[in-house]
Short mmCIF file of the C-alpha atoms (twelve columns), coordinates in Angstrom:
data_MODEL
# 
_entry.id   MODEL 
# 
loop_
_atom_site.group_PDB 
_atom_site.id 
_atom_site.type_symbol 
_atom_site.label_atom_id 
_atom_site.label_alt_id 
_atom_site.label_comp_id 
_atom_site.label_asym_id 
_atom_site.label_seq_id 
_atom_site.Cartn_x 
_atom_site.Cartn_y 
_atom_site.Cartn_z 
_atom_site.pdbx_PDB_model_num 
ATOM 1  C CA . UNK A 1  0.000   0.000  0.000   1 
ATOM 2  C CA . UNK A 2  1.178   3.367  -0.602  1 
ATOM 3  C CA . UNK A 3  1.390   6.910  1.404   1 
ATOM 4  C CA . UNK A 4  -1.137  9.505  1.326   1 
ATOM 5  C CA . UNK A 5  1.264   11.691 -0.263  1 
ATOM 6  C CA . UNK A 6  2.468   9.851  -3.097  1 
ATOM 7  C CA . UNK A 7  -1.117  8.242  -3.563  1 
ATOM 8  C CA . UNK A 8  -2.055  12.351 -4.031  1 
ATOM 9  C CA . UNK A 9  1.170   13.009 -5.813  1 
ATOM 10 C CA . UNK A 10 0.349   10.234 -8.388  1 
ATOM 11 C CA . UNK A 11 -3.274  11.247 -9.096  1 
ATOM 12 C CA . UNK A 12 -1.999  14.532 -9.765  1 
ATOM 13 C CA . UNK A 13 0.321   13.419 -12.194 1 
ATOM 14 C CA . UNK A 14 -1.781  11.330 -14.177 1 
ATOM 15 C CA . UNK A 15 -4.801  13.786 -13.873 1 
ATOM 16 C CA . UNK A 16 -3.316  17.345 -14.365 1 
ATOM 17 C CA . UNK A 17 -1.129  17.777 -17.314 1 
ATOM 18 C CA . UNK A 18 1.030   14.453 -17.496 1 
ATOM 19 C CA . UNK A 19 -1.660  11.858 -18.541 1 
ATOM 20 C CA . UNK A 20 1.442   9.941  -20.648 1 
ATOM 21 C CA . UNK A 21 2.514   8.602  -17.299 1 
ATOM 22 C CA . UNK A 22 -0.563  6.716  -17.166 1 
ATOM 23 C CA . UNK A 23 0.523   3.506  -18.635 1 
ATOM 24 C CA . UNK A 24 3.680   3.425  -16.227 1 
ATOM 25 C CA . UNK A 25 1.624   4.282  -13.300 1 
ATOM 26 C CA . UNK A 26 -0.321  0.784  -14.088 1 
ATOM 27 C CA . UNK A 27 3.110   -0.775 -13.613 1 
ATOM 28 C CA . UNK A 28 4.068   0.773  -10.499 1 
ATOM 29 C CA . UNK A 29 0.476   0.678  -8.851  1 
ATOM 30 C CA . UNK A 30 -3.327  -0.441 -9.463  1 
ATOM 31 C CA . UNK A 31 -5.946  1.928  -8.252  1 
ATOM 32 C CA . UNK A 32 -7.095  -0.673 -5.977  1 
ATOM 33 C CA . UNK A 33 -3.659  -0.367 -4.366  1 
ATOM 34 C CA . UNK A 34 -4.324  3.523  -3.351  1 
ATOM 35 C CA . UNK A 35 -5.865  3.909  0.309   1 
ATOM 36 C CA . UNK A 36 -8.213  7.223  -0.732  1 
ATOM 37 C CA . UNK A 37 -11.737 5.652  -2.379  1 
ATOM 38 C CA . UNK A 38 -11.871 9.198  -3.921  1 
ATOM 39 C CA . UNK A 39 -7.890  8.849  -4.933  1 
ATOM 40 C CA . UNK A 40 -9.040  5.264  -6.211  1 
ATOM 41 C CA . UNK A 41 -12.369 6.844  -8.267  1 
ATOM 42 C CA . UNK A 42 -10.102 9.447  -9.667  1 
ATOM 43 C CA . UNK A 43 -7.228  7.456  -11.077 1 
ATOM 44 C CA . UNK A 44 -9.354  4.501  -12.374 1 
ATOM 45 C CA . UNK A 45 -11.535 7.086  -14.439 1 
ATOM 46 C CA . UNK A 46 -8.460  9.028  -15.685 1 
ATOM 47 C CA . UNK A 47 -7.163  5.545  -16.981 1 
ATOM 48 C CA . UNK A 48 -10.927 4.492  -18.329 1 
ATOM 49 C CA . UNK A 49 -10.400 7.654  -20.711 1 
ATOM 50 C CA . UNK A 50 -6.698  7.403  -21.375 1 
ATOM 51 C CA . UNK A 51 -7.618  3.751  -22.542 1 
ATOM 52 C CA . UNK A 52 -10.448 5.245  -25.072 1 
ATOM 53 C CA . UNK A 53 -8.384  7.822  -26.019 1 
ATOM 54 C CA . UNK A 54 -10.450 10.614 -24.286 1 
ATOM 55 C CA . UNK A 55 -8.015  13.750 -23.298 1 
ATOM 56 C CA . UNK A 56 -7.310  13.465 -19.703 1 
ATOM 57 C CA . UNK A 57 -7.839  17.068 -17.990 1 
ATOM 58 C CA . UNK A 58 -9.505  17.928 -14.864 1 
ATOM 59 C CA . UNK A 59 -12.615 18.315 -16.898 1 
ATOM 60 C CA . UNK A 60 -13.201 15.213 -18.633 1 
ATOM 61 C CA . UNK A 61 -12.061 13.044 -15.377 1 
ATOM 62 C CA . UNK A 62 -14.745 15.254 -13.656 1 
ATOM 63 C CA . UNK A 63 -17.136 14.410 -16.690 1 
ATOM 64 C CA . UNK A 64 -16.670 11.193 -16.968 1 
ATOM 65 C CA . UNK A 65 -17.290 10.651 -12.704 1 
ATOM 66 C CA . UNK A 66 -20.439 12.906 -13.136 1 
ATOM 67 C CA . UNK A 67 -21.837 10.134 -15.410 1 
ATOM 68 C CA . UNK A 68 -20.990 7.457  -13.270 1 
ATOM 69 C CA . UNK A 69 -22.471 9.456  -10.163 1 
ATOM 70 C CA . UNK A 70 -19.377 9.709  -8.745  1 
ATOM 71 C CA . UNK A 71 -18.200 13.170 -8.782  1 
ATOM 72 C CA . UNK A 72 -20.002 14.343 -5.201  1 
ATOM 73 C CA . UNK A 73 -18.685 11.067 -3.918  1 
ATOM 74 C CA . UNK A 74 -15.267 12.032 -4.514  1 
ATOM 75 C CA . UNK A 75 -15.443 15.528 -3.036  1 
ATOM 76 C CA . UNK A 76 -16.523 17.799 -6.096  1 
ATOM 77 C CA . UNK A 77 -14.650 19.125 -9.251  1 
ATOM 78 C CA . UNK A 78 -12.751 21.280 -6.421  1 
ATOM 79 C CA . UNK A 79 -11.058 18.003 -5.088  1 
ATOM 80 C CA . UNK A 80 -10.261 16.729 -8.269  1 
ATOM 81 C CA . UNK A 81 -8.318  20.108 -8.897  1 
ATOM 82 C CA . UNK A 82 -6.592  20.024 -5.398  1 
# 
């Protein structure tokens, strides 16, 4: 399992402006391995559209857990930002 920080720090990456990591991330760690459910919502839908090949911003991750009814869960389009 990994640290809050790095869980955070890894979401970030993969959601704000560095979606090419995605594929490595997968390597490295599962979103089922990260300890935040939101952390784990987050990632998993940033690689759902990566694996479309659906831009991955803050906007279509938030998009794409408002479909799913999983944006409020998370914490809002503010936590995905953060």
């Amino acid at each position: 399992m990994t640290g809050d920080h790095f869980d955070a720090a890894l979401v970030a990456a993969a959601v704000l402006g560095a979606p090419v990591v995605i594929p490595g991330i997968r390597d490295v760690v599962a979103p089922s391995d990260l300890a935040s459910p939101a952390l784990r919502d987050i990632l998993l839908a940033a690689e759902q559209l990566h694996e479309h090949g659906e831009p991955v911003d803050v906007a279509t991750v938030c998009g794409h857990l408002a479909a799913r009814g999983k944006l409020g869960d998370v914490g809002g389009q503010e936590f995905v930002m953060d």
